[in-house]
ZABATI-313324 format. One record per residue (C-alpha): x, y, z; residue in three letters. Coordinates in steps of 0.25 Angstrom, whole numbers, padded with zeros to 4 digits, always signed. Each point is the difference from the previous one (the first is absolute). Layout:
# residues N
XYZAla;...
END
This chain:
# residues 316
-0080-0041+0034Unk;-0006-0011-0007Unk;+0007-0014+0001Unk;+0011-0001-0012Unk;+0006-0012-0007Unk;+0014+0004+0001Unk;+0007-0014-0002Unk;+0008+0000-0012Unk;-0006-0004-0014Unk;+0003-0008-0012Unk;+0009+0007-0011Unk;-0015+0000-0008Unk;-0006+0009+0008Unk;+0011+0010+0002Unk;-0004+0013-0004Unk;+0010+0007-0009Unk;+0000+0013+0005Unk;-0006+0009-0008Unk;-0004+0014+0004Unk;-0011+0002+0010Unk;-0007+0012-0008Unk;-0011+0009+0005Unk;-0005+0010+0011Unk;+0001-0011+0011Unk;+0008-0013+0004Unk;-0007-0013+0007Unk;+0006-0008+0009Unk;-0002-0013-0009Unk;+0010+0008-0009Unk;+0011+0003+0011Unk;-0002-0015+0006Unk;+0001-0005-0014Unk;+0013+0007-0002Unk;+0009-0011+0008Unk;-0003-0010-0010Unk;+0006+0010-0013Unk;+0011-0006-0008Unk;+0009+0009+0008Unk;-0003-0005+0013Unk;+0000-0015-0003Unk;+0013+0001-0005Unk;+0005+0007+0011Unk;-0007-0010+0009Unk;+0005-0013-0009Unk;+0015+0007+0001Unk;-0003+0001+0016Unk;-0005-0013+0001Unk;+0012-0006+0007Unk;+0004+0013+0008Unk;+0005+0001+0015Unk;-0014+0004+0006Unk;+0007+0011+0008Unk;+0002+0008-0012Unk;+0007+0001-0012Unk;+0005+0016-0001Unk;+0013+0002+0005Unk;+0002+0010+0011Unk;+0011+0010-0001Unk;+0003-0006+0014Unk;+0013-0005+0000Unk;+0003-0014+0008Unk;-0001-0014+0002Unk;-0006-0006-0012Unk;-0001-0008-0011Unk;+0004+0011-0012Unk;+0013+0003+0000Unk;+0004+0015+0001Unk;+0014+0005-0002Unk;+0015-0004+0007Unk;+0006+0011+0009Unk;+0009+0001+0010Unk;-0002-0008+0013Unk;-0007+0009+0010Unk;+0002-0004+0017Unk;-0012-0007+0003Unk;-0003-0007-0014Unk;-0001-0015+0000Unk;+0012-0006-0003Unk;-0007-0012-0008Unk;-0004+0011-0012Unk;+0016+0004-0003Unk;+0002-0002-0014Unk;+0016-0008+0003Unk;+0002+0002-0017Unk;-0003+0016+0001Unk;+0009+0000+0015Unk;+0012-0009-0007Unk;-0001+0008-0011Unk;-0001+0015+0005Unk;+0008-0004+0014Unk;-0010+0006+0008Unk;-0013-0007+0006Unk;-0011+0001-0009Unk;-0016-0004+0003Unk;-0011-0004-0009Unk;-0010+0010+0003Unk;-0016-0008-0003Unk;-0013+0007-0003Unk;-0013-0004+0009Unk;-0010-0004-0008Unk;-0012+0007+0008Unk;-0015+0003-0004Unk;-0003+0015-0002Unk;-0014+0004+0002Unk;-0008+0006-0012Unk;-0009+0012+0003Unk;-0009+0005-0013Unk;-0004+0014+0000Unk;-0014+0004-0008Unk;-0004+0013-0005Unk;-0015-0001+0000Unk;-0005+0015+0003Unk;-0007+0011-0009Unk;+0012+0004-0011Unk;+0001-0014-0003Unk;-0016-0001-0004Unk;+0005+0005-0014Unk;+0004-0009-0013Unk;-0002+0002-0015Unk;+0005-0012-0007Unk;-0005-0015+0004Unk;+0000+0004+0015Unk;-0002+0007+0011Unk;+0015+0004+0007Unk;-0007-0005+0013Unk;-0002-0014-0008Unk;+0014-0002-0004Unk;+0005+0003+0011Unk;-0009-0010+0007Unk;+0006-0009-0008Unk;+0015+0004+0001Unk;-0003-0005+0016Unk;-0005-0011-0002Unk;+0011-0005-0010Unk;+0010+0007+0010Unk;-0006-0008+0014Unk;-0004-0012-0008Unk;+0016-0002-0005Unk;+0005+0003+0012Unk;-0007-0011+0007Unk;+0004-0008-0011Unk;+0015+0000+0005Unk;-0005-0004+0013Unk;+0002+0015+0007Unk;-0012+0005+0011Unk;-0007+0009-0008Unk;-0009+0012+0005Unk;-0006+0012-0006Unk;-0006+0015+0001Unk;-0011+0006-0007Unk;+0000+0014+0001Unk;-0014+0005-0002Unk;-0010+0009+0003Unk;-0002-0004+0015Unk;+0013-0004+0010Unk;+0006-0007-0008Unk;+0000-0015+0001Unk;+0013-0009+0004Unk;+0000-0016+0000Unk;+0015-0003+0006Unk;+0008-0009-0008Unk;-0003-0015+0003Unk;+0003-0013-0007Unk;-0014-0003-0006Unk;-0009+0001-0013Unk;-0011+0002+0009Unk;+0008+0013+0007Unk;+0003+0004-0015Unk;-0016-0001-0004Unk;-0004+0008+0011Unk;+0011+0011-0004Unk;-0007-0002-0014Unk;-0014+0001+0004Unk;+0003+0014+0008Unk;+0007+0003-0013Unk;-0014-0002-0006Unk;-0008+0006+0009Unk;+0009+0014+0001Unk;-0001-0002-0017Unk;-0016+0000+0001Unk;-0001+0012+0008Unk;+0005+0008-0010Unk;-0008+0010-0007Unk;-0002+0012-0008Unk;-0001+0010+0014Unk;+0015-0006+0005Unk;+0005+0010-0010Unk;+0005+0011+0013Unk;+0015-0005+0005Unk;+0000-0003+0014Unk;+0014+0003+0003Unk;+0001+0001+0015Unk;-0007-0015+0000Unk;+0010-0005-0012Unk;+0011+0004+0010Unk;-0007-0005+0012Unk;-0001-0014-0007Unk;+0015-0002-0004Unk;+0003+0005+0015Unk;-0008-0011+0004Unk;+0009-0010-0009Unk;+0013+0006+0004Unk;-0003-0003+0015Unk;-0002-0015-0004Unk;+0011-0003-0009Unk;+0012-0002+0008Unk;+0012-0001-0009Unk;+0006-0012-0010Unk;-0015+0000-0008Unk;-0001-0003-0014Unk;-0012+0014-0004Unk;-0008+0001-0013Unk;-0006+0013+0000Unk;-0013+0001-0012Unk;-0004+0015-0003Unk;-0001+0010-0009Unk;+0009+0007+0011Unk;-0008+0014+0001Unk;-0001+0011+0004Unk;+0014+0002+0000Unk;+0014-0007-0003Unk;+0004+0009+0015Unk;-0011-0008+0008Unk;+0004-0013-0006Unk;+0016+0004+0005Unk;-0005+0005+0013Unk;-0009-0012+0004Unk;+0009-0012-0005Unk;+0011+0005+0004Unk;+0002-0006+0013Unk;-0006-0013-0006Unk;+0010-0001-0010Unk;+0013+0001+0008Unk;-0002-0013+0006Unk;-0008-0009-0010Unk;+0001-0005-0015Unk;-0010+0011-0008Unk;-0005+0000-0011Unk;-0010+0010-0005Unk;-0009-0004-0013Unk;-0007+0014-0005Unk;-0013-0004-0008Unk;-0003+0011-0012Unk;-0012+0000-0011Unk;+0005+0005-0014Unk;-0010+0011+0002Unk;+0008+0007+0009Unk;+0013-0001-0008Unk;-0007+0004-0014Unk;-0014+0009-0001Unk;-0009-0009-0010Unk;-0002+0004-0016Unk;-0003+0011-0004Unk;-0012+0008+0003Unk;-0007+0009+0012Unk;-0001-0007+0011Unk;-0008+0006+0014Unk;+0008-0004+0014Unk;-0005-0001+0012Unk;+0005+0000+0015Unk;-0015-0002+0007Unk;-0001+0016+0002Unk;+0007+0006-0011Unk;+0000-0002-0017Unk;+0012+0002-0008Unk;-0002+0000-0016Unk;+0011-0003-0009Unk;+0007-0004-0016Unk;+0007-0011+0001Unk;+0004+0001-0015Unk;+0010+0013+0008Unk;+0014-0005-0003Unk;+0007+0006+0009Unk;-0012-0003+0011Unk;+0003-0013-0001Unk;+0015-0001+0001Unk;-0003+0008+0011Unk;-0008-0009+0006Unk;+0009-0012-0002Unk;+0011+0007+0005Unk;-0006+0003+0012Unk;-0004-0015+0003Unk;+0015-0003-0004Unk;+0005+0012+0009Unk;-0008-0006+0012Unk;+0005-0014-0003Unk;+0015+0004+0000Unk;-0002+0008+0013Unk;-0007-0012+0007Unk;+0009-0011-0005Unk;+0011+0010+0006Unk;-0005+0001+0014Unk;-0002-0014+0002Unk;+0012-0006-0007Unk;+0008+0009+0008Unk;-0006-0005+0013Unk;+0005-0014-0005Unk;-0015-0005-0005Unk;+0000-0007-0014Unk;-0010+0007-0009Unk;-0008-0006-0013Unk;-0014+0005-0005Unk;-0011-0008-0008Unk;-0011+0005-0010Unk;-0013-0004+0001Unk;-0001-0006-0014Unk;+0014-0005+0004Unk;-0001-0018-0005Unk;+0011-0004+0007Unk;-0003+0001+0015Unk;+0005-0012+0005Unk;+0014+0000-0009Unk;+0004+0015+0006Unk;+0015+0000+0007Unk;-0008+0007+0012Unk;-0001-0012+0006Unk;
END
């Protein structure tokens, strides 16, 4: 990869991030990312931060946050018993601290054939592209190791998270790279090397990881259930589904010929009860995928194509 300036710029050169639109993404974009209004604040707020990390573990311990007062255990240190909760309750009560302890972020990219599709500003490919390197840039930002996955159309590729921009622009050049080999003839799923990949993830994720996951989350919502499962029950998850309006809403009314590379379908969008049928479809398929993951303790939240607002969404 070409060499990058990476070292933080002035406030007039910050980029304001705006939508990256298009069939494809450049790693000039993605790099330029860290310098959005988003990331300099978070970076600005960070400035002063222990370098160790600055997400709280669920880990509870000897630390610098205090937790919660409960009853004294055999073995705790007797330097942390709260005497005003003890004289009070007459029994032993110990302040209980949480450890502040740097939690790894690992960025999951969808950039195989159904997300070579888009309608409206850009590609689902493209924004999710984006939606990575806003996720990874941030994360670095709050001073976590950051690493990434690209599911594509090969292996896969997996950059382990590290506490460095240049890890983060090599994570976003492969990004790139998996984004540019896209084309019209990706359109056949490959599900058996979509599920080899997230295998591959699982058996490098160990447990107490902070996981984005950037898809349109297809074929279906049981796959998604049955393959993150297991990565889920021991990792913060969050799963951002990317959408174009097109697929929620058929366009205005007229005859319109579909194809899927082997067979054409011709249809009248101006059929009313076609198209609620169609949107409720979409809907349907949205609620039964929002299920299986939230059920498995995954947060869930989607984003458009057309969508303005990327970098102000709560999936983050």
């Amino acid at each position: 990869m070409p060499k990058t300036e990476l070292e933080p710029q002035t406030p007039d050169t910050l980029v304001s991030g705006a939508l990256l639109t298009g069939a494809y993404v450049d790693i000039a974009d993605l790099l330029r990312l860290r310098f959005s209004n988003m990331a300099s604040k978070l970076r600005r707020h960070q400035a002063n931060a222990n370098q160790n990390g600055t997400r709280l573990s669920k880990l509870r311990g000897r630390g610098v946050d205090f937790a919660e007062v409960r009853s004294y255990q055999p073995g705790d240190d007797i330097r942390t018993i709260d005497w005003r909760v003890t004289a009070r309750k007459n029994a032993p009560h110990t302040k209980v601290f949480r450890e502040e302890k740097e939690r790894p972020t690992l960025v999951i990219v969808d950039q195989t054939h159904t997300m070579f599709f888009g309608s409206q500003v850009r590609l689902k490919s493209v924004a999710a592209a984006q939606a990575s390197a806003i996720a990874a840039w941030n994360a670095l930002a709050q001073n976590d190791r950051v690493g990434g996955f690209v599911m594509n159309l090969g292996t896969g590729s997996l950059h382990p998270p590290k506490h460095s921009a240049t890890a983060v622009a090599r994570f976003m050049s492969a990004v790139a790279t998996s984004n540019a080999a896209l084309n019209r003839s990706c359109y056949r799923p490959n599900v058996d090397q979509l599920a080899a990949q997230l295998k591959s993830v699982r058996r490098n994720v160990r447990s107490n990881y902070r996981i984005y996951i950037i898809s349109d989350f297809l074929p279906s919502a049981d796959f998604w259930q049955d393959s993150l499962r297991s990565l889920a029950q021991r990792n913060d998850v969050t799963a951002l589904r990317i959408y174009d309006p097109l697929e929620r809403e058929l366009p205005q009314d007229d005859f319109y010929t579909v194809t899927d590379g082997s067979e054409q379908q011709r249809f009248d969008a101006s059929n009313a009860q076609l198209r609620t049928q169609y949107q409720q479809r979409f809907d349907s398929w949205g609620d039964e995928l929002k299920q299986a993951l939230t059920s498995n303790g995954i947060r869930y939240a989607t984003l458009a194509t057309n969508n303005p607002d990327l970098q102000t969404q709560a999936w983050l």
